[in-house]
MILOMI-343433 format. One record per residue (C-alpha): x, y negated, z negated. Coordinates in Angstrom, 2 decimals, decimal comma. Last residue first. Layout:
# MILOMI-343433
{{X; Y; Z}}
...
This chain:
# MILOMI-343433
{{-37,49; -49,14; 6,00}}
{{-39,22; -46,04; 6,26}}
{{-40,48; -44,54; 3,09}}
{{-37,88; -43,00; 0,68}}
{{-38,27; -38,73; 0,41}}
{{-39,78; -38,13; -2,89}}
{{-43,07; -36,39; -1,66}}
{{-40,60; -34,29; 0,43}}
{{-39,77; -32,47; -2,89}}
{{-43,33; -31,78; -4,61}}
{{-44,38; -29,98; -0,79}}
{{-41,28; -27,50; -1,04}}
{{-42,51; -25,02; -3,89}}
{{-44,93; -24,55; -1,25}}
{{-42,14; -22,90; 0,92}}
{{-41,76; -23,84; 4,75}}
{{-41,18; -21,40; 7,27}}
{{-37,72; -21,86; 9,03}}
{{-38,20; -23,26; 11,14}}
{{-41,63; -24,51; 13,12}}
{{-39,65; -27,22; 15,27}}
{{-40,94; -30,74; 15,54}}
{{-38,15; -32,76; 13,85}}
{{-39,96; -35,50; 12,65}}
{{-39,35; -38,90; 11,16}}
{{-35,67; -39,70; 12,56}}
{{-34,84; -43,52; 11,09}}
{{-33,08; -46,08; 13,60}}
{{-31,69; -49,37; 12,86}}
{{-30,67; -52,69; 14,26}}
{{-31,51; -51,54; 17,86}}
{{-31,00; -54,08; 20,61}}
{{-33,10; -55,76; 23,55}}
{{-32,03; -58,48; 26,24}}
{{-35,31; -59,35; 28,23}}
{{-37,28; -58,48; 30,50}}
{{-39,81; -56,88; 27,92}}
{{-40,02; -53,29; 30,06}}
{{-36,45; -53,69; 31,44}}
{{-34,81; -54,50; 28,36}}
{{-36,81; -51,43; 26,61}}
{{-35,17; -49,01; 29,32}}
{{-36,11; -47,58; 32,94}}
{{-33,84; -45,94; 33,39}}
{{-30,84; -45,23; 31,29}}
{{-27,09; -45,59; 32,45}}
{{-28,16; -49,51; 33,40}}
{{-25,40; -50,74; 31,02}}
{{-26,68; -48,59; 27,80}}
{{-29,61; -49,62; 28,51}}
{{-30,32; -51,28; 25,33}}
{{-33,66; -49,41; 24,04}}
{{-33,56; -46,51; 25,63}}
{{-29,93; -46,01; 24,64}}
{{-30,72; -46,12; 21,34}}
{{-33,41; -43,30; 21,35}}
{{-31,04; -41,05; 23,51}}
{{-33,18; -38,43; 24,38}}
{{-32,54; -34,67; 23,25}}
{{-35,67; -33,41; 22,32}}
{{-39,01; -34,77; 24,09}}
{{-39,74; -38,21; 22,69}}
{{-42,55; -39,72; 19,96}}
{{-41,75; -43,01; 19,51}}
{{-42,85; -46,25; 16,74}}
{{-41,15; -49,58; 17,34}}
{{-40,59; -52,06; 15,14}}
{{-40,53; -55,54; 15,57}}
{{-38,37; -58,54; 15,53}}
{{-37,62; -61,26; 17,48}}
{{-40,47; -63,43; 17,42}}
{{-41,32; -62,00; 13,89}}
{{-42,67; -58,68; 12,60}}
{{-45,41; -57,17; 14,94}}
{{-45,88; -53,33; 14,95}}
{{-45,30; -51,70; 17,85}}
{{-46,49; -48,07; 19,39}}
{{-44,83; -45,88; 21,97}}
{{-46,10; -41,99; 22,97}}
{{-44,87; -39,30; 24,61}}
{{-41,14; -40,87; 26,27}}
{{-40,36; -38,11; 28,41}}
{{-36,60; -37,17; 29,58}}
{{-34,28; -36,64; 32,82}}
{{-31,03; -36,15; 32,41}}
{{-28,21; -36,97; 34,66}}
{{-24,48; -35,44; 33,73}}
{{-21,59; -35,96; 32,71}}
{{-19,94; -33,39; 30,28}}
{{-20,15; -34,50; 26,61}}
{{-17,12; -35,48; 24,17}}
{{-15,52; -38,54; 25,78}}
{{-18,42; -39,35; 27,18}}
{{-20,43; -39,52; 23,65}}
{{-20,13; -43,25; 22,92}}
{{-20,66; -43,81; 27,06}}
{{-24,02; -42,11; 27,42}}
{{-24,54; -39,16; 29,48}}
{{-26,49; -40,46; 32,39}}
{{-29,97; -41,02; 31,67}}
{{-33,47; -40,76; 33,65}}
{{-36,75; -41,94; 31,63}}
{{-39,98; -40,98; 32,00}}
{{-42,92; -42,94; 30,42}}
{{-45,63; -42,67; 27,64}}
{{-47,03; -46,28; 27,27}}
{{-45,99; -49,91; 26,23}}
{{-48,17; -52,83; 27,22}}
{{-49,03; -54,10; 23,77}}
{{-44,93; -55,74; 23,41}}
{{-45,07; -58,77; 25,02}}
{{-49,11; -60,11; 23,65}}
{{-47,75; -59,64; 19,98}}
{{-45,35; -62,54; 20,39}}
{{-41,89; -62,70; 21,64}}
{{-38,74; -64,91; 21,54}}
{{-35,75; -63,93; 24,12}}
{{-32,98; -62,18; 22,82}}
{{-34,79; -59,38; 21,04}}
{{-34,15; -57,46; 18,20}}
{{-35,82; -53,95; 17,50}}
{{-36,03; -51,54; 14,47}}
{{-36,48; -48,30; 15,02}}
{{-38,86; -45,37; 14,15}}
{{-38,75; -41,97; 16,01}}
{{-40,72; -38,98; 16,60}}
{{-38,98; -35,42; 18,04}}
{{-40,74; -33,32; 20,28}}
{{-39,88; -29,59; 21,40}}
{{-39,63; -28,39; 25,06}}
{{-35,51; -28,97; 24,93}}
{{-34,78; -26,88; 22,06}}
{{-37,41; -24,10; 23,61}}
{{-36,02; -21,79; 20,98}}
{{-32,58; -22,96; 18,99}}
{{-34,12; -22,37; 15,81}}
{{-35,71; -19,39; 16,13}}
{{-32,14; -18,11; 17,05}}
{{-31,88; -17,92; 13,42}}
{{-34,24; -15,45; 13,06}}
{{-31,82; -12,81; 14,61}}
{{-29,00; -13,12; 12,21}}
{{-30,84; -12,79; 9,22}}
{{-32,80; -15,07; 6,99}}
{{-31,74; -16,74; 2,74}}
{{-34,04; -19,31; 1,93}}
{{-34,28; -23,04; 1,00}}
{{-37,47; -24,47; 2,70}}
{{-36,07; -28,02; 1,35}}
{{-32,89; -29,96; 0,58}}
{{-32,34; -33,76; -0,17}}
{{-29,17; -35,94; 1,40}}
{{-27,32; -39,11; 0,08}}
{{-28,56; -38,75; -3,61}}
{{-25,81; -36,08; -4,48}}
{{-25,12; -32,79; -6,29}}
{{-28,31; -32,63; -7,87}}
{{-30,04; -32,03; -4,34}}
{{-27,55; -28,96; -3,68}}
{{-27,74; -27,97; -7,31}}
{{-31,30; -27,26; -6,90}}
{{-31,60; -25,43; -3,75}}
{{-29,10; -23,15; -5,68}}
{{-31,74; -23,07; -8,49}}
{{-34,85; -22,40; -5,34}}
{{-32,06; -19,63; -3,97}}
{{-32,29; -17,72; -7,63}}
{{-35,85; -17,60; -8,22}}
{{-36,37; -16,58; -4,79}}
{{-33,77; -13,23; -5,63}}
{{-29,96; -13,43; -4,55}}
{{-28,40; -10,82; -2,44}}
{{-24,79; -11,56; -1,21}}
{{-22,07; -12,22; -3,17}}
{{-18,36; -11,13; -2,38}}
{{-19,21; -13,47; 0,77}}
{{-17,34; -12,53; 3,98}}
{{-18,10; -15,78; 5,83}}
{{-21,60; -17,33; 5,13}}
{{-23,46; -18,31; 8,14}}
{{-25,34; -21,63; 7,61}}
{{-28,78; -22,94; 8,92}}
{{-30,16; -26,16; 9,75}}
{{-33,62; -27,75; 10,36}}
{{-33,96; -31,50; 10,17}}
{{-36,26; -32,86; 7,37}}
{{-40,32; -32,97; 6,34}}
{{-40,41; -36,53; 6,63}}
{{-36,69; -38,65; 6,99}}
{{-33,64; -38,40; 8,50}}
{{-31,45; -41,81; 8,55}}
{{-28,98; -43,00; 11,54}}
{{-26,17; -44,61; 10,60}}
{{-23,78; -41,37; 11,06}}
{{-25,82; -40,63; 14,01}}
{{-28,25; -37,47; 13,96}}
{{-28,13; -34,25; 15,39}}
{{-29,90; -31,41; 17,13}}
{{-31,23; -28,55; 15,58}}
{{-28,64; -27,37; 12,94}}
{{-25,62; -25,83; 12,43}}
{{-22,95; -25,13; 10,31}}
{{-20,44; -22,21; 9,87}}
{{-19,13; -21,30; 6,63}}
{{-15,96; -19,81; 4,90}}
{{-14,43; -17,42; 2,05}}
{{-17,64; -16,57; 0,45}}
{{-17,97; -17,07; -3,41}}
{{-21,77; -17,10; -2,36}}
{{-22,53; -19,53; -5,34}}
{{-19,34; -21,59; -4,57}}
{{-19,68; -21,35; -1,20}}
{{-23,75; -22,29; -1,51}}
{{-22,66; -25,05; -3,73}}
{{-20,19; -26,80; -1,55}}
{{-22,27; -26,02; 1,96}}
{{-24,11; -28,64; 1,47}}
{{-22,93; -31,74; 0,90}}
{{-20,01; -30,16; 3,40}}
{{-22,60; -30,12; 6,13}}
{{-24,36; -33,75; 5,31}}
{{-20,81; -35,19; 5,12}}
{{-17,76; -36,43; 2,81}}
{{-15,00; -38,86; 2,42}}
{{-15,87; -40,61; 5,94}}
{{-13,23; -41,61; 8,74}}
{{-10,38; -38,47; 8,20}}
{{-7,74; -39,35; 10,15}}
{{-6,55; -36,45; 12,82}}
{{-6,87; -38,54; 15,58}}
{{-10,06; -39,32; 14,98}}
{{-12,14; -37,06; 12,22}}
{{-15,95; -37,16; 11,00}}
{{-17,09; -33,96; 8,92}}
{{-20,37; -32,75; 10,03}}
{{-23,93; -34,85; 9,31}}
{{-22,26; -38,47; 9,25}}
{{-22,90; -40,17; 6,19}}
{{-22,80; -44,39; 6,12}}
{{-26,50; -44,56; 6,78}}
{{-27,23; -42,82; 3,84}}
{{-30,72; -40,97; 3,50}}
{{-30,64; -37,90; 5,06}}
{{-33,45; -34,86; 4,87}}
{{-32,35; -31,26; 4,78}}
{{-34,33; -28,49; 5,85}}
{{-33,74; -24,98; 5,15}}
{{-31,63; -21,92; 6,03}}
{{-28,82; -19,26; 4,92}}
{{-27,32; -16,73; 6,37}}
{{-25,00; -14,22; 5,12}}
{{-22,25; -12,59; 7,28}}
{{-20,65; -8,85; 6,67}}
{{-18,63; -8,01; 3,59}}
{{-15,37; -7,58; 4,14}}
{{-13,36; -4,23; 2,79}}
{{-10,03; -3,18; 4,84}}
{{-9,49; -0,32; 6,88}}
{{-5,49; 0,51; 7,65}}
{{-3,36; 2,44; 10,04}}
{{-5,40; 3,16; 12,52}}
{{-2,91; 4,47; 15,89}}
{{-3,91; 3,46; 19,50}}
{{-2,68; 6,19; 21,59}}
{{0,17; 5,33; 24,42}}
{{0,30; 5,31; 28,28}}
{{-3,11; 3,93; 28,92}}
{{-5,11; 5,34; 32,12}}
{{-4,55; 2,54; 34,48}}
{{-8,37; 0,53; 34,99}}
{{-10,58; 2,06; 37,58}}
{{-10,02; -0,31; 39,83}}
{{-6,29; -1,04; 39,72}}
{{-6,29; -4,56; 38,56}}
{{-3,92; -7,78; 39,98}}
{{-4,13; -7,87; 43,80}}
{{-7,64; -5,38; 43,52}}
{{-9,46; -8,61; 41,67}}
{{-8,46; -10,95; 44,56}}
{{-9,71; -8,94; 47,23}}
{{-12,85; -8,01; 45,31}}
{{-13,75; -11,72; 44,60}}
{{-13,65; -13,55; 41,29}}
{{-16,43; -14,90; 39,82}}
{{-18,22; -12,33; 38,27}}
{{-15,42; -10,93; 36,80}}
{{-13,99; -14,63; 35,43}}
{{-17,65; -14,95; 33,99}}
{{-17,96; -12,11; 31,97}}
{{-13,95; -12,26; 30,96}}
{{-14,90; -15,93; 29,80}}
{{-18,37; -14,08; 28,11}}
{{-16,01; -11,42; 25,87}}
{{-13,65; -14,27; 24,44}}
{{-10,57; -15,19; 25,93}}
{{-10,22; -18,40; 25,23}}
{{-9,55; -18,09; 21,92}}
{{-8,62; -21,92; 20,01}}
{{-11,79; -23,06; 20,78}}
{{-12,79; -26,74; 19,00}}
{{-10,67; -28,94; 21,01}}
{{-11,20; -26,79; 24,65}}
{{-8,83; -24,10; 25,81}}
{{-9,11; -23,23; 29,79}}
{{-9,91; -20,08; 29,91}}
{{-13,14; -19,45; 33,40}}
{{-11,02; -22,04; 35,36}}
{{-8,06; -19,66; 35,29}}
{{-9,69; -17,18; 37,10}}
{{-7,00; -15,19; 39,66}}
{{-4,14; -16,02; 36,97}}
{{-6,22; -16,26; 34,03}}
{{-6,83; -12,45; 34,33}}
{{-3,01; -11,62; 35,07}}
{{-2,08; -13,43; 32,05}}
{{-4,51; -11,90; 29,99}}
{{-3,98; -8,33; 31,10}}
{{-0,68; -8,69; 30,56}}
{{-0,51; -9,99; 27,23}}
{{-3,40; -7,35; 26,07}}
{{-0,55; -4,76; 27,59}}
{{0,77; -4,51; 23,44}}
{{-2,59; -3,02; 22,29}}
{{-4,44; -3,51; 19,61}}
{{-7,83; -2,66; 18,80}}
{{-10,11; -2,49; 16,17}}
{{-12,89; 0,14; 15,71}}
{{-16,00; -0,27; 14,62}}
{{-18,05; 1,06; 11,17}}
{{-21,95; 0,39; 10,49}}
{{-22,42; 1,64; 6,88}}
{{-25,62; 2,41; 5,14}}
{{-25,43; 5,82; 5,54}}
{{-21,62; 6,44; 5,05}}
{{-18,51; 6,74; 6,08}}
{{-19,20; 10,20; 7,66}}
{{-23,04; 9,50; 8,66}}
{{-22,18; 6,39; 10,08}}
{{-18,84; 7,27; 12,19}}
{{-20,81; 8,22; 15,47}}
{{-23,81; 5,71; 15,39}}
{{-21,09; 2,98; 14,53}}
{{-18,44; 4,03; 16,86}}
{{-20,83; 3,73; 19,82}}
{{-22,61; 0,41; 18,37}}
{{-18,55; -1,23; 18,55}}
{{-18,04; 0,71; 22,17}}
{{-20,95; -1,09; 23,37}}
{{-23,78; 0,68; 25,00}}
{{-24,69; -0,06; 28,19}}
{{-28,11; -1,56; 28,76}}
{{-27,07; -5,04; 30,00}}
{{-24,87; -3,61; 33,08}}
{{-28,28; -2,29; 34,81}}
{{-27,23; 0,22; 36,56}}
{{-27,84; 1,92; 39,88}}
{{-24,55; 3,85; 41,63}}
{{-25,03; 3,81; 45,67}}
{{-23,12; 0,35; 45,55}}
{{-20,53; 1,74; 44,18}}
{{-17,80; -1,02; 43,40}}
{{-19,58; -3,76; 42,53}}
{{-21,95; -1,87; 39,80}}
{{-19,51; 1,17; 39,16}}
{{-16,31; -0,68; 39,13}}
{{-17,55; -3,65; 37,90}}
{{-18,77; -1,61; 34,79}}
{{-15,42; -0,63; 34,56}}
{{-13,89; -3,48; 34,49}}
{{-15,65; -4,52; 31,83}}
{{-15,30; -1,86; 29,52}}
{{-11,43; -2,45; 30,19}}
{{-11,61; -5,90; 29,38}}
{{-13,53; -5,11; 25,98}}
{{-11,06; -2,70; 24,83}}
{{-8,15; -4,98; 26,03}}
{{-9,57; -8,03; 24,21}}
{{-9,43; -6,08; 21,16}}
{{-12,65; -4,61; 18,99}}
{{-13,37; -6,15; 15,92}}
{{-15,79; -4,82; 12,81}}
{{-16,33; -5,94; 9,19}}
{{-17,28; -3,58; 6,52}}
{{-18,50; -3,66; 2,52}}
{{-17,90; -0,35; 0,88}}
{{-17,03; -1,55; -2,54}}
{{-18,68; 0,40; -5,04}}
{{-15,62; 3,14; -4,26}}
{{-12,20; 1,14; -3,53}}
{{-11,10; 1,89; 0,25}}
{{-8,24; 4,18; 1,26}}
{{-9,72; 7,32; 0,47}}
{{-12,67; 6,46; 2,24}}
{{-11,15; 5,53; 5,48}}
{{-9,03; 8,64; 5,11}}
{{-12,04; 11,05; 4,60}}
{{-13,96; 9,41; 7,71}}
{{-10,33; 10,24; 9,80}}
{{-10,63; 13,67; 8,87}}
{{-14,50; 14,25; 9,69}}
{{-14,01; 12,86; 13,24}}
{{-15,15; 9,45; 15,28}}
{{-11,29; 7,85; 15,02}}
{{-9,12; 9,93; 17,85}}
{{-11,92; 10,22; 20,62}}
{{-14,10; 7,33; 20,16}}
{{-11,48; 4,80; 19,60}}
{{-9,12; 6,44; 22,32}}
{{-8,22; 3,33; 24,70}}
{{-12,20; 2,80; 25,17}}
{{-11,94; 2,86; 28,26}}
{{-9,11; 4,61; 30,25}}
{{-9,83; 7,53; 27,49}}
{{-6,35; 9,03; 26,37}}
{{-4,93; 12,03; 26,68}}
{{-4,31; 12,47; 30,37}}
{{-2,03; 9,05; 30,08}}
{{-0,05; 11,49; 28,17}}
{{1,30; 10,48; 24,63}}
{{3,69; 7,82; 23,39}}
{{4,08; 7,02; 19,89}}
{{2,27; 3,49; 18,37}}
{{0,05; 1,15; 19,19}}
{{-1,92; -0,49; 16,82}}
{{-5,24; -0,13; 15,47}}
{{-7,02; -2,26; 12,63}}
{{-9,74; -0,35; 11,00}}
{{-12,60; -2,13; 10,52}}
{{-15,72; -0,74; 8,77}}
{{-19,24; -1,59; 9,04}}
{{-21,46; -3,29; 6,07}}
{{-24,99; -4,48; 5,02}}
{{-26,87; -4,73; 8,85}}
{{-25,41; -6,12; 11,94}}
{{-22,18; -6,34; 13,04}}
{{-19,88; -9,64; 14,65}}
{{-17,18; -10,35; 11,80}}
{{-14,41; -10,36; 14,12}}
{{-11,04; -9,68; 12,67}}
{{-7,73; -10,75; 13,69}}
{{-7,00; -13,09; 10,69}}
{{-7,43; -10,04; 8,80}}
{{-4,40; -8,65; 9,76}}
{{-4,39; -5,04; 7,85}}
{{-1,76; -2,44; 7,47}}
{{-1,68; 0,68; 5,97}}
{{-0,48; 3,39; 7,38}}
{{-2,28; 6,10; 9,32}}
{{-1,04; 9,60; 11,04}}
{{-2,27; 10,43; 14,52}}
{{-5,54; 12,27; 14,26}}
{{-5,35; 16,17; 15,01}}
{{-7,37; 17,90; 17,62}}
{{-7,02; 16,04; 20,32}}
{{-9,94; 15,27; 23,11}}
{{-8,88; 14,35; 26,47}}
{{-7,89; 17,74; 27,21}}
{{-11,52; 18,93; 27,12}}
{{-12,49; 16,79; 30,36}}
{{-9,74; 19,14; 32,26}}
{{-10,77; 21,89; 30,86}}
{{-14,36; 21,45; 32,09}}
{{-13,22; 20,23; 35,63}}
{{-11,43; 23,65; 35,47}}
{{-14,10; 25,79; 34,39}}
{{-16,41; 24,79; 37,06}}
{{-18,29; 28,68; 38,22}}
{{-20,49; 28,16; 40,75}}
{{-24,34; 27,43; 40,23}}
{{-23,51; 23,71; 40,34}}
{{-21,79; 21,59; 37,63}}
{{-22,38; 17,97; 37,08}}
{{-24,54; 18,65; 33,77}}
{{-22,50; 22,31; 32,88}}
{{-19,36; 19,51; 32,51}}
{{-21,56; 16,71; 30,20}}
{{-22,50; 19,65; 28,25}}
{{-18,73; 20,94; 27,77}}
{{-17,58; 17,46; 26,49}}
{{-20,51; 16,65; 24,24}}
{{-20,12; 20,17; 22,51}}
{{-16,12; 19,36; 22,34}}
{{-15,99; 15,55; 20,89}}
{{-18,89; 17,56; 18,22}}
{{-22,40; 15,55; 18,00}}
{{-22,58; 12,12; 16,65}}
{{-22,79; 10,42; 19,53}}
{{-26,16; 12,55; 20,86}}
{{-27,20; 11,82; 17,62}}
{{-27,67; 7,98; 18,22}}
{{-29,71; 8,56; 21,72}}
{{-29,19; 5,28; 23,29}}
{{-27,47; 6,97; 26,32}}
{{-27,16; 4,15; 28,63}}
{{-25,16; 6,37; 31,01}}
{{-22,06; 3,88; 30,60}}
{{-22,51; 4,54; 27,00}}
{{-22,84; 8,69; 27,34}}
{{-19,48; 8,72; 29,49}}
{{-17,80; 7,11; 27,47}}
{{-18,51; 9,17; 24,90}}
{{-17,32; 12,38; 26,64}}
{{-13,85; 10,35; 27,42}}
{{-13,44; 8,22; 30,66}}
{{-10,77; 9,17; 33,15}}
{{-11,93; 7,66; 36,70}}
{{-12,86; 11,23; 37,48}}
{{-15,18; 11,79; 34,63}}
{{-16,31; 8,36; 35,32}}
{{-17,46; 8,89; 38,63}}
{{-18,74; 12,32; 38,20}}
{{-21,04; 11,20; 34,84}}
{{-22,14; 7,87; 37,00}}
{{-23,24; 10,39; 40,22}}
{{-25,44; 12,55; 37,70}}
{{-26,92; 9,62; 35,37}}
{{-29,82; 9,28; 38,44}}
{{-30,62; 13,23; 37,25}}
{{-31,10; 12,29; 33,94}}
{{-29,81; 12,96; 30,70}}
{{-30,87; 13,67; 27,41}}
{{-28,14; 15,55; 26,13}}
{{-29,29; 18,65; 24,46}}
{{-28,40; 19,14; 20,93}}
């Protein structure tokens, strides 16, 4: 086939050519989205690329010199596998992983700068028939990683041509990534349904790390709950932050041609992420909604996540789960009406399709299992809907009830005036410890009372996401204004808090649904 190329792609072909990128390469940094122009011979895409920067003279020797990149014969592969080093990141039923070490030396020439020879050595017909050999038939579920070095050198070059050459225009979000490269290439040898990547690993990684956090080493600093720091948006940041004469101290721009070949020595069957989504509605106020741990002692025996996530594990017989959900409550704090949305990805389940029928039973056993928490809108969604759930998090409304004490006796009269308002608050001090600082404003909708004694009442509020309710009403030692102590002039506190709503449309609700919420406790 023809490449589809265009005559702005002309100076980005030379550059990278020249800056030693294999064929491929070249047709990701071009945004080439063109699947079958991947899948085409290493040789046919080679010589095209060379008659595309050619003039009417003869260029044979920029032609043989892109054709040496490509060799013939794949390096021998053992198996190995570290599965701890995989990245379970594609979409779709399955890719494969094949974890790649280095091994042998060979001529910088050899080898792309790039993508370290993934899609020169492991996008042929001979390495397809070892992956399959390898890998039990019926079982052709895939993960897919690629190395820190991989994605570093990507990087780099894209600062190259976008920093770099300012003549060069490219937008850095349209280039193909070597994982979707590898994919399009490999998934007619593998198979049709399969969406293999390589994995990297390469013994400069250390360097490149060190040398990276050197010039940037705001952009990796570990946090509690990241043990990676050098994930593929810290290298983002540290290359947009850092300036040229910095960068060109540490990194030869284009990157060092790599002095060995990265080696496959094993592929190993994982089944890609399944995600699952609902509502779930909390009625303890002794059950915190993830797993509550100080200093390493475990507070509560069991929370809303785990509650969960026990039957769908055992159901999925998947090997882990991630939790989330749109916002939070307290661990004394109650969720009531139609619920809080939350979703879970399913690590590498051995189980993965299960008809309605099916998901309403497992929505079963998760409200069987215990009379702290209820489950709705049960149902199985993809990757991309989930983000549904995070959408305008901050535009959406949340309504409250709590229930008020006062210091200073009150009748009806004291607490009529109340209205929609704005409120500014610092970070509270309970989270502080957790939660940057920082000054939020927030809108109060709506506010309505209902009468119990002189120092009682409850109060009804409908707030824009993320306000603290409690610290409204307290103060939270001046860190919110204005607050309920301010409006009443008097000392306030909240005895307890219920969430009503969670005004988010997701996931869609199922009819089957209605009969369930109808049991949900009242307020107070």
């Amino acid at each position: 086939i023809m490449l589809p190329l265009k005559e702005k792609d002309r100076p980005i072909v030379k550059k990278l050519l020249e800056a030693g990128c294999c064929a491929r390469c070249v047709l990701r940094f071009c945004c080439l989205g063109v699947q079958s122009a991947y899948r085409q011979s290493y040789e046919d895409t080679a010589k095209e690329l060379c008659a595309f920067i050619s003039d009417s003279e003869n260029n044979e020797c920029q032609d043989a010199a892109v054709l040496e990149q490509h060799t013939e014969d794949p390096p021998s592969k053992k198996i190995k596998m570290d599965a701890a080093e995989t990245d379970v990141q594609s979409e779709g039923d399955s890719a494969v992983v094949p974890t790649v070490m280095e091994e042998g030396d060979a001529k910088p020439a050899d080898v792309c700068a790039v993508c370290l020879g993934v899609l020169q050595e492991f996008c042929d017909e001979a390495y397809a028939i070892k992956v399959l050999n390898g890998l039990l038939w019926g079982c052709l579920y895939y993960a897919n990683s690629i190395s820190t070095l991989g994605v570093f050198n990507t990087l780099i070059t894209l600062n190259l041509l976008l920093n770099r050459e300012k003549s060069i225009c490219l937008d850095k979000d349209d280039v193909i990534q070597v994982k979707e490269a590898f994919k399009w290439t490999m998934q007619g040898l593998v198979s049709k349904d399969s969406h293999p990547v390589a994995s990297l690993a390469d013994g400069s990684d250390t360097t490149v790390k060190n040398n990276l956090a050197g010039i940037c080493s705001d952009c990796f600093r570990p946090t509690k709950n990241k043990q990676n720091v050098f994930t593929r948006m810290a290298v983002v940041k540290a290359l947009e932050k850092v300036s040229d004469e910095k960068f060109l101290k540490k990194f030869p721009c284009p990157p060092t041609r790599p002095a060995r070949k990265c080696i496959a020595q094993d592929a190993q069957c994982l089944h890609v992420s399944v995600f699952v989504a609902g509502r779930y509605n909390k009625f303890s106020r002794t059950l915190p909604q993830t797993p509550w741990v100080i200093d390493g002692e475990r507070r509560m025996e069991s929370s809303v996540e785990e509650l969960i996530a026990a039957p769908l594990l055992s159901s999925f017989r998947a090997e882990g789960f991630n939790f989330s959900s749109s916002g939070r409550e307290d661990v004394d704090v109650r969720t009531l009406g139609n619920g809080r949305p939350f979703a879970l990805e399913l690590l590498n389940p051995h189980r993965a399709r299960f008809n309605k029928a099916e998901v309403r039973q497992l929505q079963e056993s998760i409200n069987q299992s215990s009379d702290k928490i209820r489950v709705r809108d049960l149902q199985i969604v993809s990757r991309d809907a989930m983000g549904h759930m995070k959408e305008g998090e901050e535009d959406k409304t949340k309504s409250y009830t709590a229930l008020i004490w006062t210091q200073k006796a009150i009748d009806k009269d004291d607490i009529t005036f109340l209205e929609e308002t704005k409120v500014t608050q610092k970070t509270p001090l309970r989270v502080l410890h957790r939660r940057p600082l920082a000054v939020r404003e927030r809108v109060i909708h709506t506010m309505s009372t209902c009468f119990l004694d002189t120092h009682h009442f409850h109060l009804k509020l409908r707030t824009q996401a993320g306000t603290y309710i409690k610290e409204f009403v307290h103060g939270d030692f001046g860190r919110t204004k204005p607050n309920l102590c301010d409006l009443l002039k008097t000392e306030t506190d909240i005895l307890e808090l219920d969430v009503d709503s969670v005004d988010v449309d997701w996931p869609p609700s199922i009819p089957d649904a209605v009969e369930d919420s109808k049991r949900s406790p009242s307020s107070f």
